[in-house]
N, C-alpha and C positions, 0 to 999 in steps of 0.2 A: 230718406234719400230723395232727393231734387229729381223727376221725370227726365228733364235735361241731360241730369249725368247717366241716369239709365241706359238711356241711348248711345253713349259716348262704345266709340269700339277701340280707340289709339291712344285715349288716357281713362285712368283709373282713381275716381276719387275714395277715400278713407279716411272714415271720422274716429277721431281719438279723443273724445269730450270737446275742448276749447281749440283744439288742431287738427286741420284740416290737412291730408297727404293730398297733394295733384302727384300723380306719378305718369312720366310718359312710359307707358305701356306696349313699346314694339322692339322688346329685346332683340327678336331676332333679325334685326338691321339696325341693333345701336342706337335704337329709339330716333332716326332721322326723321326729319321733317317730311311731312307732306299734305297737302290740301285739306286731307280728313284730320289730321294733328293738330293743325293751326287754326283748324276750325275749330275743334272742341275745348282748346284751350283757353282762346278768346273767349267764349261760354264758360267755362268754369269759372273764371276772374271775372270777368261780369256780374256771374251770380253771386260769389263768393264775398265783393263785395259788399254786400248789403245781405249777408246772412250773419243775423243776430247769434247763431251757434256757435260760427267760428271767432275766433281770436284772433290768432296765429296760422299762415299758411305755410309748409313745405311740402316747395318741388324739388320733384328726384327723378331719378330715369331704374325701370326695371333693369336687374342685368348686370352685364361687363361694364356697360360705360352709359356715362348722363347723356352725352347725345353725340350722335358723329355726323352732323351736320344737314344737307338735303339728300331726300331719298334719290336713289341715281335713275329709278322710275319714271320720278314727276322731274328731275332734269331734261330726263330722254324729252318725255313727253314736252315741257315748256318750250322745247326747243322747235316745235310745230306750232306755236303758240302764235298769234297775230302781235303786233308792238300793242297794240290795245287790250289782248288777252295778256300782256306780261304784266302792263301798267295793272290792272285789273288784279292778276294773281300777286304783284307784292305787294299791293295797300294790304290784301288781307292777311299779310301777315305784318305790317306795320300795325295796323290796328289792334292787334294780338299783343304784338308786346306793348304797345299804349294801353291796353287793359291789365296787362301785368303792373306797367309802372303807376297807374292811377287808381288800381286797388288800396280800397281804404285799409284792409288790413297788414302787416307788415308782413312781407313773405321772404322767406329763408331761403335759399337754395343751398342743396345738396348735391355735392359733384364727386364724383368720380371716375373713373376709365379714361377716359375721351372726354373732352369740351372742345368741338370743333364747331368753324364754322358759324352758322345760324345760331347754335345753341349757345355761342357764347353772347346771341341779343337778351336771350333769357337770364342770363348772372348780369350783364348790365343796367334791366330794369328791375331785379332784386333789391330787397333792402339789404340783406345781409345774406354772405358768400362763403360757405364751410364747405372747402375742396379738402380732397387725400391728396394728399403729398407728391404720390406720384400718376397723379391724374397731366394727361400729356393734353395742351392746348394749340390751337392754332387758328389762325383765321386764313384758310386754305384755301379762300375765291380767288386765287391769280392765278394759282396750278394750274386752274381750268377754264383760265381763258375770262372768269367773269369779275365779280368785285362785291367787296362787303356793303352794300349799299343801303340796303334798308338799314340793319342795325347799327351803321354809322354814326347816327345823332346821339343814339343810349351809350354808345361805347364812347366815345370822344367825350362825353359830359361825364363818363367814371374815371380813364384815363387818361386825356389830354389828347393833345393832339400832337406829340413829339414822341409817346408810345404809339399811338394808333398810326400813324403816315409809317414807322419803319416794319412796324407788323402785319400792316396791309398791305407794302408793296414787297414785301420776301416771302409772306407765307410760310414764315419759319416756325416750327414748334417750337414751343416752350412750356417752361417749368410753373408748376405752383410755387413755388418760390418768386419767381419773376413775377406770377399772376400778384401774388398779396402784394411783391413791393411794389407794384404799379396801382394797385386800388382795384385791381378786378376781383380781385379775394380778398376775405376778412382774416380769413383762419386758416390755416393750414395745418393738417396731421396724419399722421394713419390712417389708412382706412377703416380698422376698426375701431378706431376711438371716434370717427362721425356722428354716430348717436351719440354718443355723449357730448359730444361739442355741440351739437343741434339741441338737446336737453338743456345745457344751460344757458343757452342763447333763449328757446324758451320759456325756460324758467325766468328771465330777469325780462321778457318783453309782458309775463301772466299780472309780474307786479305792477307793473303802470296802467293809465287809464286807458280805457280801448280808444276814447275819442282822443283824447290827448295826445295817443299814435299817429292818431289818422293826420290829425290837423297840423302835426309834427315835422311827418314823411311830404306831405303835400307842403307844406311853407319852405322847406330844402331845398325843393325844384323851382320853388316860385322867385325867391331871394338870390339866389346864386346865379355869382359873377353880376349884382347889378350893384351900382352906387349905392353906398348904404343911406344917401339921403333922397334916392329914390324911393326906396321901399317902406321909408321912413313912417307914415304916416301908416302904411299896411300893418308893418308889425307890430305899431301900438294897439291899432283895433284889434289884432287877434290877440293879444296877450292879454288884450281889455275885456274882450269877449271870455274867453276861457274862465279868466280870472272868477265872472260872474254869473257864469252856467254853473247847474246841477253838478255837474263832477269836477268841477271848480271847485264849488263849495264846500260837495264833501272830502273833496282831497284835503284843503286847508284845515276844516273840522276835524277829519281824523290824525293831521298829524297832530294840532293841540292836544286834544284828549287823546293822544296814546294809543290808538285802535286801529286796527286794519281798515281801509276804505273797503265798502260796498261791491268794489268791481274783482276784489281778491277772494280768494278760497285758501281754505284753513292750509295746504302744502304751501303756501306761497307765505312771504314775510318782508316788505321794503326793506332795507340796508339801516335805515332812521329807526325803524320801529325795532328794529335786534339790537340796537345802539340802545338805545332809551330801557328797552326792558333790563338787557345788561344794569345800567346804573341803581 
């Protein structure tokens, strides 16, 4: 375990072999945000990126609910704050979830209770969004006077901006239903079928290449909404590149010869390779 996470008192990290748990750790206020939160979190994704251990990352929140927004503490408190101390205290949490959304490895999130708020910046720099069913959402900065403003850019780039203007100026809850048909969630179920749906989300990210993720998730954000004869000449190089790297290689090798690539383990099986044994 990383010294860094040792330290961590507001999240909790938990190695499962090739997956990594971030868990916000303050159930008893609903896992809300605050300074020491945003801080540790930003550290974890940072680290996490470039820990050859992890694979796979899922965040979740201890408790009743994934997260109910800002602590009403560091509210009170910001509200003594200089315009220079505000400026100050929300880069670092834009920087937090820019470490969310620039982590090489693909991270899950896991919702349930509550997605208020702030916490709904964390499901918008997620790769992929397994909420319960009756996880209740809102983006509730008008009630009190303020506005969704940092996570604006990650919410607007999942949802558009004809969900996001009517959600941000009513502050209305809503439904995981609502969340998936808008693009803020992938799945929706039961609550206790999440681990399961988080398993085989899992399971189908263990069979592809770790790098081939990364360079996958990062060319998404790069290419989108631009002329595709801008990008044109980008995404021949990276397809060209890939093509001719080590797990390039051996992807194309192992599906000729019929064999599991390198980067798999014996529970795991490509969809190609169950096909082929079949025949």
């Amino acid at each position: 375990m990383s010294e860094t996470f040792d330290s961590f008192q507001h999240v909790r990290i938990e190695r499962d072999g090739p997956v990594t748990n971030v868990v916000l750790a303050r159930p008893e206020v609903r896992n809300a945000f605050g300074p020491r939160l945003i801080e540790e979190l930003g550290a974890a994704f940072t680290e996490l990126s470039h820990d050859n251990e992890t694979r796979v990352v899922v965040l979740r929140g201890e408790g009743k609910s994934f997260g109910a927004g800002a602590d009403i503490n560091w509210m009170r408190e910001s509200a003594t704050y200089s315009r220079q101390e505000n400026v100050d205290d929300a880069t670092r949490l834009a920087l937090m979830l820019e470490a969310i959304k620039r982590c090489d490895k693909p991270v899950i999130c896991r919702v349930h209770g509550h997605a208020i708020g702030g916490a709904l910046g964390l499901l918008a720099t997620s790769d992929y969004v397994v909420a319960a069913e009756d996880t209740v959402f809102a983006f509730s900065e008008v009630k009190l006077g303020i506005v969704p403003a940092v996570i604006a850019p990650f919410v607007l780039r999942r949802i558009g901006l004809s969900h996001a203007r009517a959600l941000f100026i009513t502050g209305e809850r809503f439904t995981a239903e609502r969340a998936e048909r808008m693009g803020l969630a992938h799945v929706t179920c039961p609550e206790d079928e999440l681990d399961e749906q988080i398993q085989r989300v899992v399971d189908e990210l263990l069979t592809a290449a770790p790098g081939a993720i990364a360079v996958a998730k990062h060319l998404a954000s790069e290419v989108a909404y631009r002329d595709p004869r801008d990008v044109m000449m980008h995404t021949a190089e990276t397809i060209a590149s890939k093509r001719t790297d080590p797990e390039g290689q051996e992807g194309l090798s192992a599906f000729l010869e019929k064999r599991k690539p390198t980067w798999m383990d014996e529970a795991h099986e490509p969809a190609w390779l169950a096909g082929a044994t079949k025949r």
